[in-house]
C-alpha positions in Angstrom: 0.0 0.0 0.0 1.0 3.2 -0.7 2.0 5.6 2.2 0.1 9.3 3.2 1.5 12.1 5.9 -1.3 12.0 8.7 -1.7 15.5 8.4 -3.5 14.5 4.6 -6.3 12.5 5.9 -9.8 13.1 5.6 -12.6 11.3 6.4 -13.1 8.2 3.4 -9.6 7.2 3.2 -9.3 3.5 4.0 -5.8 2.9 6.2 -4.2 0.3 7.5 -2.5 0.2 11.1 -1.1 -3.7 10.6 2.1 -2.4 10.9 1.6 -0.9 13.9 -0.3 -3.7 15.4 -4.0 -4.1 17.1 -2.7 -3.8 20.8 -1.2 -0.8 20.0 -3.7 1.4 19.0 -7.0 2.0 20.1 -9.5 1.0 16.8 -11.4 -1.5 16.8 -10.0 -2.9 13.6 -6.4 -2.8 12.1 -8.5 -1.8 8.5 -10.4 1.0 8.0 -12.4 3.7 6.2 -11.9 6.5 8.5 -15.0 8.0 9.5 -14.3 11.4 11.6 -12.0 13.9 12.4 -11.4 12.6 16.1 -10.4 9.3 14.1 -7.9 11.3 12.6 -6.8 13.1 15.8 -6.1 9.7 17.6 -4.3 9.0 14.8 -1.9 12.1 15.1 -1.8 11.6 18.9 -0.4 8.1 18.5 2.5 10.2 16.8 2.9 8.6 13.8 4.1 11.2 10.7 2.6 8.5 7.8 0.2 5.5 7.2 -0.2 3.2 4.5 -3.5 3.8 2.7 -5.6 1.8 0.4 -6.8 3.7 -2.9 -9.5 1.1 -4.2 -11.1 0.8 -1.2 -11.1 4.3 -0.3 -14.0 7.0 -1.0 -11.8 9.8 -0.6 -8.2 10.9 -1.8 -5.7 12.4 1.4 -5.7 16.2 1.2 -3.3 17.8 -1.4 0.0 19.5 0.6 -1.0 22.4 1.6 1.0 25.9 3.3 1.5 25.4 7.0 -1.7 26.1 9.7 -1.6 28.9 12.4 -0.6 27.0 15.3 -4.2 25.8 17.0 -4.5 23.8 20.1 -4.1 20.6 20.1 -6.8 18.6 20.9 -5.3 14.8 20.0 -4.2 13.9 22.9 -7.6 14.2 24.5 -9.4 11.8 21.2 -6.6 9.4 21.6 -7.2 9.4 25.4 -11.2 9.0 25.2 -10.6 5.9 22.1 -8.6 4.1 24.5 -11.7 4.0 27.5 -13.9 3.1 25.0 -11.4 0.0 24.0 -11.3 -0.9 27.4 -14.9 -0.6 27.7 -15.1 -2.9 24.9 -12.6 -5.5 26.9 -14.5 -5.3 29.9 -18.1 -6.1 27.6 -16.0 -9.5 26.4 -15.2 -10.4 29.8 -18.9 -10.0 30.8 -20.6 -11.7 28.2 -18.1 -14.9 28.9 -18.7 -14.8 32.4 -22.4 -14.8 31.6 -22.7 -17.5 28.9 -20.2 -19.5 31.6 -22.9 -19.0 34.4 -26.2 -20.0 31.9 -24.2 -22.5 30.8 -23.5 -24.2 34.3 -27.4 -23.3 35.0 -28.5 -25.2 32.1 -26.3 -28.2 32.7 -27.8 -28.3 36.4 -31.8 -28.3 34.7 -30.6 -31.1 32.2 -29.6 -33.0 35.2 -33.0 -32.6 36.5 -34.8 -33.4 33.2 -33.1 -36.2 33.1 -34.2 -37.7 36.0 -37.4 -36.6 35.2 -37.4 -38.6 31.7 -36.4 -41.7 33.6 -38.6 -41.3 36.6 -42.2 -40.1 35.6 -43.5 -43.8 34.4 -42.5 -45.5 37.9 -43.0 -42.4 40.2 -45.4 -40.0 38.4 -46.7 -38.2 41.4 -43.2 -37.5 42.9 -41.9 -36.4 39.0 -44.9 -34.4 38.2 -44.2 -31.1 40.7 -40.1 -31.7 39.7 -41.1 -31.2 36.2 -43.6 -28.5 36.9 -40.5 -26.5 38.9 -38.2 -27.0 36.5 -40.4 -25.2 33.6 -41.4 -22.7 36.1 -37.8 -21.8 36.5 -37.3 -22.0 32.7 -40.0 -19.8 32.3 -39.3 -17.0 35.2 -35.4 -16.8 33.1 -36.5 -16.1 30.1 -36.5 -12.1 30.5 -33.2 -10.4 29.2 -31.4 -14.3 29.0 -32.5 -15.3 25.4 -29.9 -14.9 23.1 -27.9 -16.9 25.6 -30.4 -19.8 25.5 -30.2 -19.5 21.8 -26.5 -20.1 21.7 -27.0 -22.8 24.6 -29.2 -25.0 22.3 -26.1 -24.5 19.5 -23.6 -26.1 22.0 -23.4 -29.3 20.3 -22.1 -32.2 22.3 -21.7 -36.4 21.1 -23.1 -37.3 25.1 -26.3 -34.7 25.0 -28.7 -37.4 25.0 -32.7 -36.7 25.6 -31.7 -34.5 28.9 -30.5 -31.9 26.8 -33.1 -32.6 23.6 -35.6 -32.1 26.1 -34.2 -29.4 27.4 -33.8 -27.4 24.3 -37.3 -28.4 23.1 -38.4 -26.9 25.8 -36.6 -23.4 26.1 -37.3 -23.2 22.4 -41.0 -23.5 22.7 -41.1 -21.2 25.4 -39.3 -18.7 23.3 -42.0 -18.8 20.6 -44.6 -19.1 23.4 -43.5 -16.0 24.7 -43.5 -14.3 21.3 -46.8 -15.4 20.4 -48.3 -13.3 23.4 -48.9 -16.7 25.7 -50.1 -16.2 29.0 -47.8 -17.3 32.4 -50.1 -20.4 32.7 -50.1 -21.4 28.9 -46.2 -20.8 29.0 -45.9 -22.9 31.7 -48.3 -25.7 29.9 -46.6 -25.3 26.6 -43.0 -26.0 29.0 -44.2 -28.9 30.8 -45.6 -30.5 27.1 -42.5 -30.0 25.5 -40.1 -31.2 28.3 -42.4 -34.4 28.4 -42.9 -34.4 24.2 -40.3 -37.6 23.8 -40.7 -39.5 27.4 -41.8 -42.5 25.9 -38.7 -43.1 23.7 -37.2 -45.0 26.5 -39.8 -47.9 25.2 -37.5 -47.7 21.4 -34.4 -49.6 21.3 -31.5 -47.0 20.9 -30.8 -48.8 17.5 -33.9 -47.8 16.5 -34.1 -44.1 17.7 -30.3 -43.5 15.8 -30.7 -45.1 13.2 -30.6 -42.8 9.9 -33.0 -44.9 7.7 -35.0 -47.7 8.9 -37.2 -50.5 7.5 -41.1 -49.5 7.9 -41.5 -52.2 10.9 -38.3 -50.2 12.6 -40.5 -46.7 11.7 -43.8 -48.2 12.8 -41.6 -49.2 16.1 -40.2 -45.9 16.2 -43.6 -43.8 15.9 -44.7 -45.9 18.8 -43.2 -43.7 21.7 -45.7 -41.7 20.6 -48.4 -44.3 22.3 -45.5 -45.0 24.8 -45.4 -41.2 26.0 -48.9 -41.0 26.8 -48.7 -44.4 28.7 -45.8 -43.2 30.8 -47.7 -39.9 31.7 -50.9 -41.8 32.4 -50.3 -42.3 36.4 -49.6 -38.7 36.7 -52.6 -36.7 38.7 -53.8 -33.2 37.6 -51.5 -33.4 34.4 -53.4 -30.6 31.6 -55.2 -31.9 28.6 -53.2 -29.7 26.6 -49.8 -30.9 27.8 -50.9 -34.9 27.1 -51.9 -33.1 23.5 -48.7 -31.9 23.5 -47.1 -35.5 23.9 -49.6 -37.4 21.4 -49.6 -34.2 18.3 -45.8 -32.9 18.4 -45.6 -35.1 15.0 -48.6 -33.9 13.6 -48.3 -31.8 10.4 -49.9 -28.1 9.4 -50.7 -30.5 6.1 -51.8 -33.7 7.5 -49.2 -35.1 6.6 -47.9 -35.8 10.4 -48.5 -39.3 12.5 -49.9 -40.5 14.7 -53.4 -39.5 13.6 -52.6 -37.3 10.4 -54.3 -34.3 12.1 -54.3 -30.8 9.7 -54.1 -27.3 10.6 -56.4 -26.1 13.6 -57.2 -29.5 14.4 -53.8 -30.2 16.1 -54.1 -28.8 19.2 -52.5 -25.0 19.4 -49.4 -25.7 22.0 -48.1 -29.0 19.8 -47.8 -26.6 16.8 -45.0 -24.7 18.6 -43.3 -27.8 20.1 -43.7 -29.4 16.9 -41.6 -26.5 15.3 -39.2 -26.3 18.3 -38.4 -30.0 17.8 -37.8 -30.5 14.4 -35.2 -27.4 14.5 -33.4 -29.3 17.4 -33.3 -32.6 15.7 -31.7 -30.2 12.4 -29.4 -28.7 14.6 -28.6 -32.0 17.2 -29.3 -35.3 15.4 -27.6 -38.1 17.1 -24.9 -38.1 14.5 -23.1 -34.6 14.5 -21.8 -35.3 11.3 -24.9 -34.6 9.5 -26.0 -31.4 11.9 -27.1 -28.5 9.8 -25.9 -24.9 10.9 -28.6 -23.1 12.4 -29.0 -20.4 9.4 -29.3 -24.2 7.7 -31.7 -25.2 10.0 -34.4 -21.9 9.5 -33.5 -21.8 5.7 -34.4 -25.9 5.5 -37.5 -25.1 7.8 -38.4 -21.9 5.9 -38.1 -22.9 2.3 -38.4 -26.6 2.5 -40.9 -27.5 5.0 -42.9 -24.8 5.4 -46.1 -26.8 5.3 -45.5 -28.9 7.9 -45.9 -25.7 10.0 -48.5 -23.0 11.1 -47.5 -20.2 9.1 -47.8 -17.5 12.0 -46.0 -19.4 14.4 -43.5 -20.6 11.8 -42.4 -16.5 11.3 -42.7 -15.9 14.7 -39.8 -18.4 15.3 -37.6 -17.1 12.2 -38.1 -13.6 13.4 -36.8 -14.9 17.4 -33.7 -16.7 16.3 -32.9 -14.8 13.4 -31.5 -15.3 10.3 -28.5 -16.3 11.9 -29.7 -17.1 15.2 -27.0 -17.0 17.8 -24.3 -19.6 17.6 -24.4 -19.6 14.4 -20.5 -18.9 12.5 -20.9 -16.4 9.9 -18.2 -14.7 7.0 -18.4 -11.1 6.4 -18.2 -9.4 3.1 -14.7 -8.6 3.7 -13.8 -11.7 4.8 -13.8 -11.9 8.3 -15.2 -14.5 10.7 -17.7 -14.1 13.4 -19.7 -15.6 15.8 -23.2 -14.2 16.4 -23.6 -13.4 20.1 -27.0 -11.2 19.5 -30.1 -11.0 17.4 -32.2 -8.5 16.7 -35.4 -8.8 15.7 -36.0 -5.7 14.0 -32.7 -5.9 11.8 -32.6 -10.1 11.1 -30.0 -9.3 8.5 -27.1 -7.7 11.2 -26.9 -9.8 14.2 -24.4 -8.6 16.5 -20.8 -10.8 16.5 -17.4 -11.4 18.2 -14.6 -11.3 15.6 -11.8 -13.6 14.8 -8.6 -11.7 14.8 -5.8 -13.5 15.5 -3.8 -10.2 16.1 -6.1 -9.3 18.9 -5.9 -11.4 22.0 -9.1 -13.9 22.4 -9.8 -12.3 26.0 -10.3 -8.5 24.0 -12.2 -9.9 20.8 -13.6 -7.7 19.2 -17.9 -7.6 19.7 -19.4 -5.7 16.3 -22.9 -4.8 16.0 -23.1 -5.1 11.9 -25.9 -2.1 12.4 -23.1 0.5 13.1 -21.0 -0.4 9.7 -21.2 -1.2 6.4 -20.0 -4.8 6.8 -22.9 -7.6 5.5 -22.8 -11.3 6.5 -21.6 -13.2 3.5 -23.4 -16.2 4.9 -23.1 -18.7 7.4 -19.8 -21.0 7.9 -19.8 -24.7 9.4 -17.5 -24.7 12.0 -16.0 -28.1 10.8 -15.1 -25.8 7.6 -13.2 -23.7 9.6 -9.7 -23.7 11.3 -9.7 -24.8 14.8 -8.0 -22.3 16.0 -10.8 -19.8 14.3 -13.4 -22.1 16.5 -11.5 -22.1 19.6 -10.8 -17.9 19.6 -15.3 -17.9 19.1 -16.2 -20.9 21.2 -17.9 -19.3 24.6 -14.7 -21.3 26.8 -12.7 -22.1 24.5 -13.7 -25.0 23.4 -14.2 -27.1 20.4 -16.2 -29.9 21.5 -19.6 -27.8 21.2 -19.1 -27.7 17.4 -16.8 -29.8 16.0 -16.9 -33.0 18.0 -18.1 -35.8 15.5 -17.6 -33.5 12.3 -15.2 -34.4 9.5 
């Protein structure tokens, strides 16, 4: 790149600092299109005399040379001064947002726990499960508010030893989600909760060959569709249990366009809270099948719900859960249009287009990564990126502890 005096910038010109390096300075990227004078007075406060610029990318040209300035004060010291609190402010946003996702993450793993025992409890002891399972979704519900994109990215965190626990489990926070958004009541919510944590309990009564395997003969699928007939049979001994949660158990299979089982049930017909579980499921099973090697992204899981299946679905509720996730719902690895790799940490469902994300930079330490909220540039998401397509180094920088186990375990 060819190199400009500082004193020639002007907003438009596209610089690069790489030289200089990211821990040095206090801009959020190396690259850039400068934007404002006080950019520029950083700049000259960092006391660099030139900077290597980037003509095609620029907007603007640098400033022709031009006779010397009156001597004015100088105010770059104070820009530089107020970039670098807001880099450390940025820092200190990193280290929140991993602390947070660390504490969910612990929380969640304690629930599954519970569901679990729930799942393999309920048929033998159905009166001692049924207020377990009720306080568990009651929790579930009360931390929703302010928590969701977390959950999102929770449901994301692929692991090979998951099991139902954590199936049920993200069923369940799912369909609250879209319960939530679809103006549900406390009591409906907590309904639509204990349906969906209870949606697959009588898959115990299928042979595990059976429930993994990835095509089976039509006895196996007649077999399989069983734990249908087996769920409401384990829930049977349970006192006080809603009409509309054991509807939730025997319809979370049933199709918008009959095409569903057990009963082949169409439209209104099935029962309103199995529409929203039966959504909630299928995009699990997309995300977390039993083999991770054929798991679909989650922008692959809406876009395979959205274009491909749509009639399985209640229309309403089917936008109502693209327009919660997003797009790119969080957890979901993304390119930018100049090449970068993200994360998404944040959706926003007035903008479904520009989530925001924590950037892969490997010249910026993984404890300052860089959080971007695509609504305050001119970056666009290329599209999403399997994180078994990626380097693991790029996967472990993202991954919420470091680790690649959520999303790579099983893939090749």
């Amino acid at each position: 790149m060819p190199k400009t005096p500082i004193d020639r910038l002007q907003p438009g010109v596209f610089i690069s600092l790489a030289e200089v390096g990211w821990i040095r300075h206090p801009f959020m990227f190396n690259e850039f299109r400068i934007a404002s004078e006080k950019q520029i007075q950083a700049l000259q406060a960092m006391g660099l005399k030139e900077i290597a610029w980037d003509p095609a990318r620029s907007t603007a040209q640098p400033l022709p040379a031009a006779a010397p300035a009156p001597a004015e004060e100088d105010f770059g010291s104070l820009a530089l001064s107020g970039m670098l609190d807001e880099k450390k402010a940025r820092i200190a946003r990193v280290r929140q947002r991993r602390e947070q996702f660390a504490r969910r993450e612990r929380e969640y793993e304690k629930e599954a726990v519970a569901a679990g025992e729930i799942l393999k409890s309920i048929a033998g002891r159905p009166n001692d499960m049924h207020p377990q399972a009720r306080s568990l979704v009651g929790r579930l519900v009360g931390g929703l508010i302010g928590a969701e994109n977390d959950i999102i990215q929770l449901v994301h965190s692929k692991s090979k030893d998951a099991g139902p626990a954590f199936h049920a489990m993200n069923v369940t926070v799912l369909s609250l989600l879209l319960g939530k958004a679809m103006g549900l009541g406390e009591e409906e919510l907590k309904a639509l909760g204990l349906g969906a944590l209870l949606h697959d309990v009588g898959k115990s009564e299928v042979p595990p060959r059976i429930l993994r395997a990835a095509s089976r003969t039509q006895p196996e699928e007649d077999f399989y569709r069983a734990h249908v007939g087996y769920g409401i049979k384990a829930v049977a001994g349970v006192r006080d249990l809603p009409l509309a949660v054991r509807n939730v158990i025997a319809c979370h299979h049933e199709h918008f366009d009959g095409s569903g089982f057990p009963n082949k049930l169409a439209g209104d017909k099935i029962p309103k809270l199995a529409r929203l579980v039966a959504i909630a499921n299928r995009y699990d099973n997309l995300c977390n099948p039993f083999d991770l090697k054929q798991a679909k992204t989650p922008a692959e899981a809406i876009g395979q719900l959205f274009r491909n299946e749509a009639a399985r679905f209640q229309p309403e509720a089917l936008q109502l859960f693209v327009k919660t996730l997003g797009v790119y719902p969080p957890g979901s690895f993304v390119q930018l249009s100049n090449g970068a790799v993200g994360l998404v940490i944040e959706a926003d469902s007035r903008d479904l287009l520009r989530p925001t994300l924590m950037l892969h930079d490997a010249d910026v330490p993984r404890a300052e990564a860089i959080l971007l909220d695509l609504r305050d540039t001119d970056l666009k998401i290329a599209g999403a990126v399997s994180p078994a397509a990626l380097p693991v180094a790029v996967v472990e920088y993202l991954a919420p502890r470091g680790r690649i186990d959520y999303f790579v375990e099983g893939a090749g």
